[in-house]
N, C-alpha and C positions, 0 to 999 in steps of 0.2 A: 621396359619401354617407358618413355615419357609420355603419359598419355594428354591432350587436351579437351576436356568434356565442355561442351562451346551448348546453354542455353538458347532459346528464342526468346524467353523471357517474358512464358503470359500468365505467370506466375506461381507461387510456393507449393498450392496444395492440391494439384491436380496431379494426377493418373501417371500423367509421362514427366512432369518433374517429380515426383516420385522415385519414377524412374529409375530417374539419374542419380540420385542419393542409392538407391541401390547397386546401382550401376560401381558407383564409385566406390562404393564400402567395398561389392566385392573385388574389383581390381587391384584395388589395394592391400585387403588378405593374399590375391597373388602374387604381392611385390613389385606392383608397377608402380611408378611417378606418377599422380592425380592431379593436374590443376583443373580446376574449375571456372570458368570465363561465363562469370553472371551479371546481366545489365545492371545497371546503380538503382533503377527503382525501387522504393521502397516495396512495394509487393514479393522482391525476390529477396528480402532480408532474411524471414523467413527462415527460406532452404537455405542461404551461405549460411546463418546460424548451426544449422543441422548437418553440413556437413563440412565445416569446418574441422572437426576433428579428424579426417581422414583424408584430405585434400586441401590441397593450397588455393585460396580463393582469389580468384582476380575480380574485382567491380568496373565494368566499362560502359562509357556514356555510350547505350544504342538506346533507340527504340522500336518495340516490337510494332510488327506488321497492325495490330487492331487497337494501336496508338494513332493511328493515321484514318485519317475521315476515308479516306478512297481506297483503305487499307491494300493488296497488291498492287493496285494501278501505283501508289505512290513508290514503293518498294520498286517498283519496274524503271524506276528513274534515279534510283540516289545512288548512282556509282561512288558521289566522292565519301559515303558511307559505306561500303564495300571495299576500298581501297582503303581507308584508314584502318578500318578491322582488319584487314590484311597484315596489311603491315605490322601492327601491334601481335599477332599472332605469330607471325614469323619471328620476332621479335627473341618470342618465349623459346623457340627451338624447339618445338615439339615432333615426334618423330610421326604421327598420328594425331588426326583432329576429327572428333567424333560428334557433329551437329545434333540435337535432338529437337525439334519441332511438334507443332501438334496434328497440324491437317497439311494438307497439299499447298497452300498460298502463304502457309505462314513461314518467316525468315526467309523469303527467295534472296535476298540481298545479302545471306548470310553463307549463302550455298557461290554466289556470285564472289564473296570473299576466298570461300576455298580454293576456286578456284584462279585466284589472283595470285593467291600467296603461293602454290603452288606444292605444298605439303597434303600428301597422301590425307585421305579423308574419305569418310564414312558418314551418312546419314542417318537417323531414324525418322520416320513416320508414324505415328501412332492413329491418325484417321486417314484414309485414302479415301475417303466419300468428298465426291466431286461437290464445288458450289451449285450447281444445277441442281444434286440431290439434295441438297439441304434446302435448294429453294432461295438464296439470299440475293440480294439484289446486284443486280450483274454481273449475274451468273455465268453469261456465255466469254462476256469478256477476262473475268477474274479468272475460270478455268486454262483459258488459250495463254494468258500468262504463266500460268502453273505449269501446265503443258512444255509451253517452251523454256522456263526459266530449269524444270526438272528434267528436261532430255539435253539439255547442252552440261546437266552438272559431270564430272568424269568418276567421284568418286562412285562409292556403290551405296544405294539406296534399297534402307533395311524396313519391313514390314512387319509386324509384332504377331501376324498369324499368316497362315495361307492364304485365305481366303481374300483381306487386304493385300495380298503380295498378290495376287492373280489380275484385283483390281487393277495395281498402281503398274504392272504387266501391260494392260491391255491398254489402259488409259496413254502412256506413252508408246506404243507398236511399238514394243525391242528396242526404242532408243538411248535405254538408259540401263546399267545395271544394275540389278535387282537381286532379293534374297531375302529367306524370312529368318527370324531369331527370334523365337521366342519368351516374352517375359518372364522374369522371377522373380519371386518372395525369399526374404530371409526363413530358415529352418524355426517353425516354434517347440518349444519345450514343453512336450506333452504333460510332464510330471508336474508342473507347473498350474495345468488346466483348473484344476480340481480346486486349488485353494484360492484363486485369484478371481475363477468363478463365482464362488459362495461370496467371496466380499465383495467385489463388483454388485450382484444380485441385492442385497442387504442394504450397500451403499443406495442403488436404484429404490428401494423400495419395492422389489417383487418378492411374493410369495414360493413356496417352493412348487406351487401346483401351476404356476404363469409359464404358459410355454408362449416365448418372447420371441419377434420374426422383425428381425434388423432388416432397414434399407442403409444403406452407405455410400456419401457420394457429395457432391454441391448440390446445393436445391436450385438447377438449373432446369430448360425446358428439356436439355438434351436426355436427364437422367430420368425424365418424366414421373413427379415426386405424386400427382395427384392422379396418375394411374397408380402409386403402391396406395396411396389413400382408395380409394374405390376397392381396391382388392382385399385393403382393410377391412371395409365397412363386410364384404362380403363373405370372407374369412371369419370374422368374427361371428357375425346370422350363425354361424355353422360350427361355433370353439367358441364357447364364451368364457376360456379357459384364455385366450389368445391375448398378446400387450403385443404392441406397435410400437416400435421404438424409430425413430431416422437418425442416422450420428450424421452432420455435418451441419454446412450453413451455406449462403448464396441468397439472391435477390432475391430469389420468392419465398421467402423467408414469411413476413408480412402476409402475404398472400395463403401461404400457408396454414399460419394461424387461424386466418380467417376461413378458409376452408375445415378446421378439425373441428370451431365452433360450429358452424354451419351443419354442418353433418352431425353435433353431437355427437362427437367424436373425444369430446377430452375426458381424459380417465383409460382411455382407450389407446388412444394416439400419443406422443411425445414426442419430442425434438433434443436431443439433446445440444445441439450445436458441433461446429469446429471443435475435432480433439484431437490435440498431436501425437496422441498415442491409443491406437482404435482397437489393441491388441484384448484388453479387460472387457470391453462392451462384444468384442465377437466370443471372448469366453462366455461369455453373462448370455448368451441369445440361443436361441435353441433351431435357428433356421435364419440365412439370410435369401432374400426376396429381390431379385438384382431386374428391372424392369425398363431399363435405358433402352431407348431408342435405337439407339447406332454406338458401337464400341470398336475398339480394335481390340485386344487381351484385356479388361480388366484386371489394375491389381487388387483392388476390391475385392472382387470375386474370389481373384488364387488367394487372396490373404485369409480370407475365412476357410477355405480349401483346408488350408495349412495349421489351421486354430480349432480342425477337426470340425466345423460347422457345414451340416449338410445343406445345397446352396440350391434355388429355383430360380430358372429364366426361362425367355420363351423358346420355342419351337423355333423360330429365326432365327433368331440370336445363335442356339443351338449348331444350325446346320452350317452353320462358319467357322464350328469348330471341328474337326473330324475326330478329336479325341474325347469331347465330352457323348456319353449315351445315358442311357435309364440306369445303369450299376452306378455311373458318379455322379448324377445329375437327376434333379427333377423339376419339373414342368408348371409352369402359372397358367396355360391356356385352358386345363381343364380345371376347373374350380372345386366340383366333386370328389376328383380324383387324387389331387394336392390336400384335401379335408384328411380324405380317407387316410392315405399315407403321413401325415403328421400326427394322425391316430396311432399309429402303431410305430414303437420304439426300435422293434426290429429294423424294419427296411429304413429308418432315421439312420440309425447304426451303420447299416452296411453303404451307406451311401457315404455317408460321411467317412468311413474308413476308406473307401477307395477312392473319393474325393482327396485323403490327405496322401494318399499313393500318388496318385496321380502328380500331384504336386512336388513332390520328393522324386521322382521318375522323371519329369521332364521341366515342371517348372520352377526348379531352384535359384536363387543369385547364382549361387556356384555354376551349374549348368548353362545360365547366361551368360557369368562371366567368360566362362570360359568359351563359349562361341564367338563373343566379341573378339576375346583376345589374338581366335585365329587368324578372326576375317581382318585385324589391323594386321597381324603380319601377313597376310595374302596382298594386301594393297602396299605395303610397304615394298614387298618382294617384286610387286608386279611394276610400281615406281620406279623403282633399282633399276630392273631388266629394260623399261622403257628410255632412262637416260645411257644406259650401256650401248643401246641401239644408235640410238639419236647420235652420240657422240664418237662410235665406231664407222 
């Protein structure tokens, strides 16, 4: 198949562009066409760098929905942006066009394109939390937008877990096709682990006795960076064996800072920034601490999963997953009981082994790719069948 992986374009190093780099690699292991249609801003240079060796990159002049002051209301009026992407899209002759977004409001103009151009299409979602639950200003109108720009879309719109598929279900009453497909991580090379660990560690400057509890993510409000500081400062009271490390970057960076002084926290606490390859620091760590707000699949999470790192979230977070329990998963709500268990090397082990199960069983590229690949030939077939109708 010729596939066309169509960005929203809010940029490089988040969770669902990601994604897409994975998305792409694996389609491409299975011999599909990859073009990639990535807005021209500089933010998304980035990912066309990264995935330029596996897909043929397109640069096209849009811009994304939280480029725009009124961000969906404006999106809600730019047909003649909808209709140029159209066009340029049919253009390519793609058999399949597979949209990837972050929330519900973001690209509606782009989903408005598929359906202009008139090429079989497929969506991803990766948050389906309404703007009401986030709280953001105009909230009642931005949603009624989403609403109706996501129940007139025809192709099928994908959710990255259940429990967001039941949302983005309900949110539209049946108007719109729906389906979950689960994220994946590349396979890591266990044999690997051991050596790349000890220099990572070294590199860091940790001792062999530092038992080290990664956060991973933007230091956004969403990832909520100064609730894993609080659980730090607590953690530590109780393991003064314990290092704090954050891998990423984002506005509150600054504020950050100023928080690990505050607390007397440095020595304790570190930042290492933005790193385009997180694989060494989840080797180097002995627990990642995943404390976000609201998520749809983390690849953060399965990334550490897969790098054998046993992983703790909350009880919420938790119950949205149906596959995570106490065998692959542990818990940040009790504090005592998270001590206890980070004491003991056993249940570290066995967590972390059916954590990297788990991941190998259901959340592979492979196992993603190849759901994608069905549900493009389902919407293809079902395209086929509906011009067969039309024109008998």
């Amino acid at each position: 198949m010729k596939i066309l992986l169509v960005s929203s374009g809010s940029g490089s190093r988040g969770g669902g562009e990601i994604f897409l780099k994975y998305l792409a690699e694996g389609l491409t292991e299975r011999r599909h066409q990859v073009l990639m249609w990535l807005p021209s801003h500089p933010r998304m240079d980035e990912l066309a760098v990264r995935c330029a060796r596996f897909a043929h990159i397109i640069r096209a002049d849009y811009r994304n929905t939280y480029d725009y002051w009124a961000r969906s209301v404006s999106t809600c009026f730019n047909w003649g942006v909808s209709h140029r992407v159209a066009g340029a899209w049919k253009a390519l002759r793609p058999d399949v066009i597979h949209i990837n977004k972050q929330n519900l409001e973001d690209g509606l103009d782009l989903l408005r394109a598929a359906r202009c151009c008139g090429v079989p299409s497929v969506c991803t979602i990766h948050l389906t939390h309404t703007a009401s639950y986030l709280r953001a200003k105009a909230a009642w109108l931005r949603d009624q937008i989403a609403r109706w720009q996501l129940s007139r879309y025809s192709g099928v719109l994908v959710a990255v877990q259940d429990g967001r598929c039941r949302v983005l279900r309900e949110l539209l009453a049946g108007r719109a096709y729906t389906k979950t497909i689960l994220n994946g991580v590349p396979r890591v090379d266990a044999v690997a682990l051991h050596a790349l660990r000890k220099a990572k560690r070294k590199e860091l400057g940790l001792a062999d006795s530092d038992f080290v509890v990664l956060g991973l993510g933007r230091l956004v409000e969403q990832k909520q960076p100064f609730l894993f500081l609080r659980m730090a400062k607590e953690l530590y009271k109780q393991c003064p064996r314990a290092k704090f490390l954050w891998v990423g970057d984002g506005v509150l960076a600054k504020q950050w800072e100023r928080a690990v002084a505050r607390e007397k926290l440095d020595g304790v606490v570190s930042c290492a920034g933005w790193q385009g390859d997180v694989l060494p620091f989840l080797f180097a760590g002995d627990l990642l601490l995943h404390v976000a707000k609201f998520e749809g699949l983390p690849l953060a999470l399965i990334e550490a999963m897969a790098a054998g790192l046993p992983c703790a979230v909350t009880r919420d977070f938790s119950s949205e997953i149906p596959f995570f329990n106490e065998e692959n998963i542990l818990f940040v709500d009790d504090v005592q009981d998270l001590v206890e268990k980070i004491g003991n090397p056993l249940v570290l082990r066995s967590v972390a082994g059916a954590g990297r199960r788990l991941v190998e069983e259901k959340l592979s590229v492979h196992n993603m790719a190849r759901s994608y690949e069905q549900l493009y030939l389902d919407v293809i077939e079902s395209a086929t069948r509906s011009m067969s109708l039309s024109s008998g």
